[in-house]
C-alpha positions as CSV (number, residue, x, y, z in Angstrom):
1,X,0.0,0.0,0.0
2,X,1.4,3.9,-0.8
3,X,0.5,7.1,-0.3
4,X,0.3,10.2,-2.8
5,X,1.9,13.3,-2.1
6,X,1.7,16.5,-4.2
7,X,2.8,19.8,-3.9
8,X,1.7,22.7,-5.5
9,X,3.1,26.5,-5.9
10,X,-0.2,28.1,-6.5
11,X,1.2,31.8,-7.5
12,X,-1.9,33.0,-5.5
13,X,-4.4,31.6,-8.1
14,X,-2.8,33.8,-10.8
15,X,-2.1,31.7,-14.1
16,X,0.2,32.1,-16.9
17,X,-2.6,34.5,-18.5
18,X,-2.9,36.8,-16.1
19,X,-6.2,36.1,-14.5
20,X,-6.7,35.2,-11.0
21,X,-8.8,31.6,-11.0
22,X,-9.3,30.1,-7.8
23,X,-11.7,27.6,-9.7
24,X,-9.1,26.3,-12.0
25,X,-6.6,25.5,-9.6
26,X,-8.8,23.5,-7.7
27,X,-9.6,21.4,-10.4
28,X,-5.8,20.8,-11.0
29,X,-5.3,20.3,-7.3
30,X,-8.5,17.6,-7.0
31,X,-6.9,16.0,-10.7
32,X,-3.4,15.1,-8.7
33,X,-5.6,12.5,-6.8
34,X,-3.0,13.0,-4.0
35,X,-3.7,12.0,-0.3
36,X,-1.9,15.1,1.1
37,X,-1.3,18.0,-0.9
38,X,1.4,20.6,0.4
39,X,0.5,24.5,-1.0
40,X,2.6,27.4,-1.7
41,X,1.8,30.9,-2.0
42,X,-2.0,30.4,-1.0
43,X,-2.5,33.6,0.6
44,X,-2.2,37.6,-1.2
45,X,1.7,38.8,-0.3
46,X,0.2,41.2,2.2
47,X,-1.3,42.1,5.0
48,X,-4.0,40.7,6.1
49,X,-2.8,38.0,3.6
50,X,-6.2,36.8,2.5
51,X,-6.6,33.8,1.1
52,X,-6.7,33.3,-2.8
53,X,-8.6,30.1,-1.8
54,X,-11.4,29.6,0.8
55,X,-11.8,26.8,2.8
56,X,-15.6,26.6,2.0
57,X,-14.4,26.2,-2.0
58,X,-11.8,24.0,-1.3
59,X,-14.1,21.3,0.8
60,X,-16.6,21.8,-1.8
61,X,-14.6,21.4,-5.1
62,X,-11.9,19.1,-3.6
63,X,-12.7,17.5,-0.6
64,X,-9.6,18.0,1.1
65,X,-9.8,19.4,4.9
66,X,-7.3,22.3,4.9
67,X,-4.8,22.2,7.9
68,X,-5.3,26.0,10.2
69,X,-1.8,27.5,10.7
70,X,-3.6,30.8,11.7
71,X,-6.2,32.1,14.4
72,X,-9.7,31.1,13.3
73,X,-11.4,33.6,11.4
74,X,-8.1,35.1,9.8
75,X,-8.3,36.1,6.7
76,X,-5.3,33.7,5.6
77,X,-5.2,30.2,5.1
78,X,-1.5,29.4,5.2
79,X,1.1,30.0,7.2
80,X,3.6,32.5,5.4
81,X,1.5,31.6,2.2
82,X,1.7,28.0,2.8
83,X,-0.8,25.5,3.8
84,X,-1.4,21.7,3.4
85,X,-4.7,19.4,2.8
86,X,-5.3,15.9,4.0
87,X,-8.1,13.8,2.2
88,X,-10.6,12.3,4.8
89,X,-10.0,9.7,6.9
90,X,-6.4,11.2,7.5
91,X,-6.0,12.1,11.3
92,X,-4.0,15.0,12.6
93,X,-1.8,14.4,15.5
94,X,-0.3,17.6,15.4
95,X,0.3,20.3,13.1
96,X,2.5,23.5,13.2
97,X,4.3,26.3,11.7
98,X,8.2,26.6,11.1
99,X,9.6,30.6,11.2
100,X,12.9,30.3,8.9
101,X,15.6,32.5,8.3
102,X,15.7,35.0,5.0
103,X,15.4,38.4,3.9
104,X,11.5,38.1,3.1
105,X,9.2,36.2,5.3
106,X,9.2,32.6,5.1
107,X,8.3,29.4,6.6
108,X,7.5,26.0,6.4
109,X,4.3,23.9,7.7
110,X,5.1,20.8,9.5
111,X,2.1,18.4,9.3
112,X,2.4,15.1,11.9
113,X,-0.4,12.5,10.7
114,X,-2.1,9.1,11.2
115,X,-2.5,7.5,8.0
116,X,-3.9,4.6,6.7
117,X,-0.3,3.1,6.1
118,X,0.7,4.8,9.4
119,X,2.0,7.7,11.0
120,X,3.5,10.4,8.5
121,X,5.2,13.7,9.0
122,X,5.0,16.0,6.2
123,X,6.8,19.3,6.1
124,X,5.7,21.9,3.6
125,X,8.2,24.1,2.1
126,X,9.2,27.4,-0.1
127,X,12.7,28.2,0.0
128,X,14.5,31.5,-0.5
129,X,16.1,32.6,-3.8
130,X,19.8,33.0,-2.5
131,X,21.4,29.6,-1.9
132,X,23.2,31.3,1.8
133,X,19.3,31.5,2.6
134,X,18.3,28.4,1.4
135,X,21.0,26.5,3.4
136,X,20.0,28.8,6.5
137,X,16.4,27.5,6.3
138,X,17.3,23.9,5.2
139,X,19.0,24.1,8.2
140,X,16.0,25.5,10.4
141,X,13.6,22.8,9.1
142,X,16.2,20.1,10.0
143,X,16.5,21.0,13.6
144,X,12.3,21.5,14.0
145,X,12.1,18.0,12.1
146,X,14.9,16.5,15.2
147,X,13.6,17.9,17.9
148,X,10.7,15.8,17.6
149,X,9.4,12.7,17.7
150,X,10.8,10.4,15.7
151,X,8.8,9.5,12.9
152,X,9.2,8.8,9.2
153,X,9.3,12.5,7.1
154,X,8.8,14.0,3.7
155,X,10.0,17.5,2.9
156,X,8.5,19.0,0.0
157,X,7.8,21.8,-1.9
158,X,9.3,24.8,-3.7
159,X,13.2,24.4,-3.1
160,X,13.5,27.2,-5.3
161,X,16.9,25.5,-6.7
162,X,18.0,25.6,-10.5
163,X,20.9,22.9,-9.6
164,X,20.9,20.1,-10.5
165,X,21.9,18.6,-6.9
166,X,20.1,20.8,-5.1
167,X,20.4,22.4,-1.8
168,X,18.6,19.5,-0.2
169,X,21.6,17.8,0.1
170,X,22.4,19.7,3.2
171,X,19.5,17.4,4.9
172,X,21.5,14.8,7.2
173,X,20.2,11.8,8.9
174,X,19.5,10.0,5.7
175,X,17.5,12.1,3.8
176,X,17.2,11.3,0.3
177,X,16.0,14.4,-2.4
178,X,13.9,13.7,-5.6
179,X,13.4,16.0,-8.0
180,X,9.8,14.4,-10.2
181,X,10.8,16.7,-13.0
182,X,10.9,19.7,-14.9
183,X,7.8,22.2,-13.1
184,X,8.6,25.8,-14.1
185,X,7.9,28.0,-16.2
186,X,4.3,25.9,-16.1
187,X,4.0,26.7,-19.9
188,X,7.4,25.4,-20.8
189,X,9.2,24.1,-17.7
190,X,12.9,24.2,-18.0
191,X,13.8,23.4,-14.0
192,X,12.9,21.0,-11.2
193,X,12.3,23.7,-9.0
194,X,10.0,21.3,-6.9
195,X,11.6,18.6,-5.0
196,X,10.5,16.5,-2.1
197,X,13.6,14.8,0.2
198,X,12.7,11.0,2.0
199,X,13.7,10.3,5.3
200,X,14.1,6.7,6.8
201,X,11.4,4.7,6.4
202,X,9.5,6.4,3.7
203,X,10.2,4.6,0.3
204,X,9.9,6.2,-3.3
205,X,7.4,4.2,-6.0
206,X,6.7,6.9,-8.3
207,X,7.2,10.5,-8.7
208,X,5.9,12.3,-12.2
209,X,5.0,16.1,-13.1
210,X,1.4,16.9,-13.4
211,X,0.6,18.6,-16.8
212,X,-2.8,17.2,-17.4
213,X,-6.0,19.9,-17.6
214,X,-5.2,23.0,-16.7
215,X,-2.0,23.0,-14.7
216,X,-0.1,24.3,-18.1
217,X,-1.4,27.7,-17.7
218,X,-3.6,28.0,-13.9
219,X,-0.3,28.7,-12.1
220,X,3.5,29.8,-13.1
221,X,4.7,26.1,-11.6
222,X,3.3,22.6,-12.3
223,X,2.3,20.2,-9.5
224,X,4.7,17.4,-8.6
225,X,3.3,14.1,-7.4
226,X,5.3,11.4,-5.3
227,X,4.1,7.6,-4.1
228,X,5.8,6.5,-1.1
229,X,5.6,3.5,0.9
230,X,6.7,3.6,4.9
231,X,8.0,0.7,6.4
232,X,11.7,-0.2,7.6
């Protein structure tokens, strides 16, 4: 048995032709058939942040339950634009933010789940620009992620990384970085600029780019999709 993992840079529901479509990315996000789907750049850049996507519209056209990182009745979703949406039947043991390091705000979300294969932390990510940054956050994620429980973890999301190694490398402990693909530009991607990194016990099966329907144009990246197995 697997699960399916996705990860999505939304670009606030603004696609390739200019027009913000909360509609359309929610069709591509419900076509990814993921079980957890990690989102970037789901709220406006500023303040209050409101949401390019509603949590009404996205139980209604999705089914997914979105994950709160913010007060109840905010007008965000996300936590620094990032949020992440379990299918039902999916149980949240606990589920925080992660402040990182860099000369705009970031963070990551750190998601810890029961799943039907078994327990499952996801962390949700959009790195910095500047690779000094990007190892400085890498770094912050790592040390939220070990000063936990253990548990087997997949990091992904935008890494934000034209190399072809990538700055995940930095992870220790065994973690192991995939890059699915080629996911930006969306119209004609020429870098893997999403990634997700395996720790122990979580296995690849599959890993593709998601180009079907509208993800070509509803956003300035493409969806990636994973399958992992957990087990020793």
């Amino acid at each position: 048995m697997t699960l399916r993992i996705a990860s999505y840079n939304v670009h606030k529901a603004v696609g390739l032709d200019r027009r913000r479509d909360p509609g359309r990315v929610l069709s591509v996000i419900a076509r990814t058939g993921a079980d957890i789907v990690a989102l970037q750049e789901v709220d406006r850049r500023l303040a209050p942040r409101p949401t390019v996507l509603p949590r009404t519209e996205i139980l209604r056209h999705t089914g997914y339950e979105p994950l709160g990182f913010v007060a109840d009745g905010a007008p965000s979703l996300g936590w620094h634009g990032q949020t992440i949406l379990v299918r039902r039947g999916i149980g949240v043991i606990a589920a925080e933010g992660i402040e990182l390091p860099g000369l705009e705000p970031r963070g990551a979300v750190m998601a810890e789940l029961e799943t039907p294969e078994g327990a499952l932390r996801v962390v949700g990510v959009h790195l910095a620009l500047l690779k000094r940054w990007r190892l400085m956050q890498i770094a912050a994620i790592h040390a939220a992620v070990a000063a936990r429980v253990e548990m087997a973890t997949v990091i992904i999301g935008d890494f934000n990384d034209w190399s072809t190694r990538g700055s995940g490398r930095a992870l220790a402990d065994g973690f192991r970085l995939h890059a699915p693909g080629r996911s930006f530009p969306a119209n004609r991607p020429l870098g893997a600029l999403d990634r997700a990194a395996l720790g122990p016990g979580v296995h690849l099966r599959r890993a593709e780019v998601v180009s079907a329907g509208a993800a070509p144009i509803a956003s300035d990246h493409l969806p990636i999709l994973i399958e992992v197995a957990l087990g020793d």
